[in-house]
Steps between C-alpha positions, in 0.01 A plus 500: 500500500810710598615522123173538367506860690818557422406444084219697519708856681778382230194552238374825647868631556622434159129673366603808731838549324381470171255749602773699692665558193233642307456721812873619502448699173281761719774510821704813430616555867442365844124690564345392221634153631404531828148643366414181251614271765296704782169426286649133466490414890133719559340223231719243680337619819175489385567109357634427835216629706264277282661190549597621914103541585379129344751334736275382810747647733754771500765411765754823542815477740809744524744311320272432164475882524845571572581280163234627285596865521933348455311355213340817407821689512680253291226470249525885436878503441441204266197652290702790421872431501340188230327710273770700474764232479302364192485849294866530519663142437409224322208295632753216591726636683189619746421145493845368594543808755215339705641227584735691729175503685499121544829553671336742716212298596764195549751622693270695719306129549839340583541738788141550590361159492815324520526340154892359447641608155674210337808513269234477226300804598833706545575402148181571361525892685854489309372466160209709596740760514653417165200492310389807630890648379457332146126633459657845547740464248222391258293802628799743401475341166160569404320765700823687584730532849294534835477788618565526876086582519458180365712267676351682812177399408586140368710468879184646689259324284685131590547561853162630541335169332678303733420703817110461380501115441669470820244717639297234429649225631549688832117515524433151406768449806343702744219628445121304548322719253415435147669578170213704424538691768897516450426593137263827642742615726764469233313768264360742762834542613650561180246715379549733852860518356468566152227717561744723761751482275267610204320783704844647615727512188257480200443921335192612619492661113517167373109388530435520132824235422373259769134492324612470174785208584155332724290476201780394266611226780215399734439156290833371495517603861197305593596206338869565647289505857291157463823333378718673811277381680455157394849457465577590913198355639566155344880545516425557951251170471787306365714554833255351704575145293850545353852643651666793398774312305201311328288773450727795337776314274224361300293820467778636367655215307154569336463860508866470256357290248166718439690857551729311228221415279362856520760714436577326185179438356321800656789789545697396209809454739802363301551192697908429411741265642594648776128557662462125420821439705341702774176340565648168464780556789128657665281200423787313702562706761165484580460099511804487710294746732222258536 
């Protein structure tokens, strides 16, 4: 049942990038980021309230709070730093940057939860590493050398990812109430942020932009929302059947291979020797991280 979750947030996730990258075309700075992905978590919200209130009983503690909103604050660095990451690299190399996540969310389960890393897993972080180097190098060759922006936002976006799923696992640890109600928390708390955030730094002479880039965006975004959605709330369901070293290395082994798929036959991206060389040291790192 555990990997049926996990294949249906791969699904969603892989939907939201595709989607993600239509989106980037519109992100010229970090407001109009922070104001597409602020409408993003109030429809989220709204989803998450639905499914919250047909649940015969809503069980709330301090530490399922206390992880939602880390959630919450991850999931707003992630939504932004992401959408950003994608409009200036190559969809790939976003791809391949998120699996510094799964180091994250490993390492931080190793010392957490008390997980031993084998020789295996240490190699598998090793060629992590690698891949990420090579992708890089195939990035410079076809959309140009990262800026330091960008590899801000491709670092953030990675360590962010892996802060969230381990969010989630610290829940499922600790916590007694429902992924429903983890999911809820997750998006109130994020929108609270981005909303701040938004409300603080955005022009107040910049109405008219923000309802024009609304209409031109508010169906992608919706879709983006559902599959967001979809994509954590199945992704936190999954950790209450599988480990973290089960879970993540396959969602990503699997998150490679459609992100591959796309950028060639979607986004036109070249896909040359080198790239191939990268997501196969990838596709191995992560089975030796299982």
């Amino acid at each position: 049942m555990g990997y049926c979750f996990v294949f249906i947030s791969l699904l969603a996730g892989s939907t939201k990038g595709f989607l993600g990258k239509l989106l980037s075309k519109h992100t010229s700075n970090y407001n109009s980021s922070v104001f597409m992905n602020l409408i993003r978590m109030l429809i989220c919200i709204f989803i998450g309230f639905g499914i919250l209130i047909t649940e015969p009983a809503i069980k709330v503690d301090t530490s399922g709070i206390i992880f939602g909103v880390l959630a919450g604050i991850s999931i707003s660095v992630f939504v932004i730093t992401w959408l950003l990451a994608i409009k200036y690299g190559a969809f790939m190399l976003v791809s391949i940057a998120q699996m510094f996540g799964v180091i994250v969310t490993l390492l931080l389960s190793f010392i957490v939860f008390g997980e031993k890393a084998s020789a295996q897993q240490i190699l598998g972080v090793v060629l992590v590493v690698i891949a990420i180097l090579i992708m890089i190098s195939y990035n410079n060759t076809t959309k140009g050398k990262l800026t330091k922006t960008a590899s801000i936002c491709l670092f953030l976006c990675g360590l962010s990812s892996g802060l969230l799923d381990f969010s989630q696992k610290l829940f499922t640890h600790y916590s007694e109430g429902s992924v429903a109600l983890l999911n809820f928390i997750t998006y109130v708390s994020a929108t609270i942020l981005l909303g701040a955030y938004f409300i603080g730094f955005s022009r107040k002479d910049a109405s008219v932009q923000y309802k024009k880039l609304f209409k031109e965006t508010f169906l992608v975004i919706f879709a983006m929302s559902v599959c967001l959605f979809l994509n954590s709330y199945f992704k936190a369901l999954a950790t209450r059947y599988l480990s973290a070293t089960q879970i993540y290395p396959v969602y990503q082994s699997g998150g490679l291979i459609l992100s591959a798929l796309m950028s060639a036959i979607f986004f036109k991206e070249k896909i040359t020797k080198r790239c191939i060389l990268g997501m196969c040291i990838a596709f191995i790192a992560i089975l030796l991280l299982k």
